[in-house]
C-alpha positions as a printed NumPy array, in Angstrom:
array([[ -8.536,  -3.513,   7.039],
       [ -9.921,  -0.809,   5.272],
       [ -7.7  ,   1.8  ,   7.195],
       [ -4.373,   0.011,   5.935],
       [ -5.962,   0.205,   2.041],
       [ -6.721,   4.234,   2.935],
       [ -2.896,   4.519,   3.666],
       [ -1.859,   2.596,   1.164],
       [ -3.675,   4.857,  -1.176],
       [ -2.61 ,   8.019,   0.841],
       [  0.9  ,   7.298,   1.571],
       [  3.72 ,  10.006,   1.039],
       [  6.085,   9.037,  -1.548],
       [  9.828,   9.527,  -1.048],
       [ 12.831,   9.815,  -3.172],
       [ 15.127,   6.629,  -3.674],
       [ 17.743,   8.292,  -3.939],
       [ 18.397,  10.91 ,  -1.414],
       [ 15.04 ,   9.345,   0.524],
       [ 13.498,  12.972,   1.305],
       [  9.424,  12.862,   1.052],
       [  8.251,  14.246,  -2.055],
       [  7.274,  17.838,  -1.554],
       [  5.893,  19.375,  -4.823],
       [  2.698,  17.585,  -6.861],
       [  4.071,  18.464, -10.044],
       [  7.415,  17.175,  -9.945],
       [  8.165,  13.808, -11.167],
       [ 11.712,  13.229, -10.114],
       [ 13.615,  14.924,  -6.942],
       [ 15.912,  17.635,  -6.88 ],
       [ 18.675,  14.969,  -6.67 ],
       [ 17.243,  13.371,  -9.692],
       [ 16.192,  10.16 ,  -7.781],
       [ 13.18 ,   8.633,  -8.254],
       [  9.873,   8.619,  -6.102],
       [  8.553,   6.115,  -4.981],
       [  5.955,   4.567,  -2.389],
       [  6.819,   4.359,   1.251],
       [  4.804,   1.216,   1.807],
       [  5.873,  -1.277,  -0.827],
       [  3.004,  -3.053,  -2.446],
       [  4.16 ,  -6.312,  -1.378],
       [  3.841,  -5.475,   2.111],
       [  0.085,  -4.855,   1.8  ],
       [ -0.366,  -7.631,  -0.034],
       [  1.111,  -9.611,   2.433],
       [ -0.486,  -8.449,   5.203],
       [ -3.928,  -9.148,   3.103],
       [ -2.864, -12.714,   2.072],
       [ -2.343, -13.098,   6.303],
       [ -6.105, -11.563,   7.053],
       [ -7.378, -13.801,   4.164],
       [ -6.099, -16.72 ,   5.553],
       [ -7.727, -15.873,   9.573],
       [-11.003, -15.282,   7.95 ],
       [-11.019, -18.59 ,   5.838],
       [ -9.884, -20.418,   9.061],
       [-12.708, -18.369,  10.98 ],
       [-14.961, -18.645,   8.568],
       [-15.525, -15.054,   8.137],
       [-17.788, -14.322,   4.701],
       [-17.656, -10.542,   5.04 ],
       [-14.053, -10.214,   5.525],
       [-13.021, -12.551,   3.156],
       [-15.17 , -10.533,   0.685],
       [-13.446,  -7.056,   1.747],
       [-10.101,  -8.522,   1.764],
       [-10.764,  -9.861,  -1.723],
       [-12.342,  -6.748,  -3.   ],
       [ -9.15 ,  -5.204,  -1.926],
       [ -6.395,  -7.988,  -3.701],
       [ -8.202,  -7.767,  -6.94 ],
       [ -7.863,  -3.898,  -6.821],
       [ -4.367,  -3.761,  -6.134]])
């Protein structure tokens, strides 16, 4: 759980355009003048947390359904 949220947060970003991972830090559009954006869309993760929520509510899990919370309300 907590590893998918760290690569979430770390994920490379890549260009839309020409889809080549973003190489400088300062840079905020690519050499083809495309776009960066995240690798993993957001609605992926959030998916995949909505699916954990839902086996630890059937489970009856308390402290996962308290990380996976933690995590959708800081998305």
């Amino acid at each position: 759980m907590d590893r998918r949220a760290l690569a979430y947060t770390l994920q490379d970003l890549i260009c839309s355009r020409c889809h080549q991972v973003k190489r400088e830090n300062l840079s905020t559009v690519c050499d083809c003048a495309g776009d960066f954006g995240p690798l993993v869309p957001v609605k992926e993760v959030h998916s995949q947390l909505e699916t954990f929520k839902s086996i630890a509510e059937y489970y009856k899990m308390p402290l996962l359904l308290e990380l996976i919370d933690f995590h959708l309300n800081n998305m």
